[in-house]
N, C-alpha and C positions, 0 to 999 in steps of 0.2 A: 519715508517713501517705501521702505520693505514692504513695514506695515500695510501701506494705505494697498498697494499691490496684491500682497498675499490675499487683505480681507476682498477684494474683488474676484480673485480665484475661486476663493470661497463660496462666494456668491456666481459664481458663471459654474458651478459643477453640473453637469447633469444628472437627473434621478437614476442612469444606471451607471454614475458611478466616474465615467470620464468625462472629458473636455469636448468642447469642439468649437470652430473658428466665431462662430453667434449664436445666438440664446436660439433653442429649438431647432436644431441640425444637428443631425449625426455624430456620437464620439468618432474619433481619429486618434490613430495611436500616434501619431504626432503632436498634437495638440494636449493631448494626454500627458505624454511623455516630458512635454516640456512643461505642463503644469506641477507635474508632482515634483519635479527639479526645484522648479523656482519654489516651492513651499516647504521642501524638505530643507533649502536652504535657508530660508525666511525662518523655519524652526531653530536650526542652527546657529543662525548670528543672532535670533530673538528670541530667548528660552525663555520667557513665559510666554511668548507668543508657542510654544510649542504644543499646548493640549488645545487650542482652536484648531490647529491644522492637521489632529490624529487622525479624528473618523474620515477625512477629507483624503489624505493619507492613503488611510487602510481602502477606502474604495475605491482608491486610484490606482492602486496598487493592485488589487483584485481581478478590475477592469485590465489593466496592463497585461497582468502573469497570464490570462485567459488569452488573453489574445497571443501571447509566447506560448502556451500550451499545444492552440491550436493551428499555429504555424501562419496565422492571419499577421502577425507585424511585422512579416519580410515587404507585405503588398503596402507602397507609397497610395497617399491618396491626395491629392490638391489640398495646401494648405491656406490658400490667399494669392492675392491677385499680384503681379509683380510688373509694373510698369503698366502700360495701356489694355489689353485684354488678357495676356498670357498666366493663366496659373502656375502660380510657382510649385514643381511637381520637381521630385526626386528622389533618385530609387534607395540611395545610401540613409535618408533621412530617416524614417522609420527604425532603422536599425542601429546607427549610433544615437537618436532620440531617445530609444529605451533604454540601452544600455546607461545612457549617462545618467536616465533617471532611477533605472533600479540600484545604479552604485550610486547616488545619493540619499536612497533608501536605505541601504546596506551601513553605509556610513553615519545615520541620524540612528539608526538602530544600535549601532556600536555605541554610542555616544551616553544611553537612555542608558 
């Protein structure tokens, strides 16, 4: 199930590098954030699944640090729909979303 998970992430990345909620919509440092999670850890509990999910990785990571550089991944932005029309929107997400992804970056990195 990791597996089958991770190679989907893989396949839903965007050409510049992040995520976003459907194919051909805007990255989101949320959706970002929680993709490189789940594949750093998929790396982790799957070490040979680990060189599928480098360059994957590195451009998620890229996309992410750029958006921490330029102080864009304080700003929440809709990540999906939560019950009858209401997008589920919240301002804390963005910012424990990265952090938990760059420490599981930092952590697969120690690891290597």
């Amino acid at each position: 199930l990791i597996a089958a998970g991770a190679h989907w992430l893989l396949a839903a990345q965007n050409p510049d590098g992040g995520w976003a909620g459907a194919r051909g919509a805007a990255s989101s440092v949320e959706e970002t954030a929680l993709a490189i999670e789940a594949l750093a850890v998929a790396a982790e509990f799957l070490p040979q699944f680990a060189t599928h999910t480098e360059g994957a990785l590195h451009r998620g990571g890229e996309w992410l640090l750029a958006r921490v550089e330029s102080g864009a991944w304080r700003a929440p932005s809709p990540i999906g729909f939560y019950f009858a029309r209401l997008w589920y929107f919240e301002e804390s997400y963005p910012k424990i979303f990265t952090v938990a992804a760059l420490r599981a970056l930092a952590s697969l990195a120690a690891k290597r």
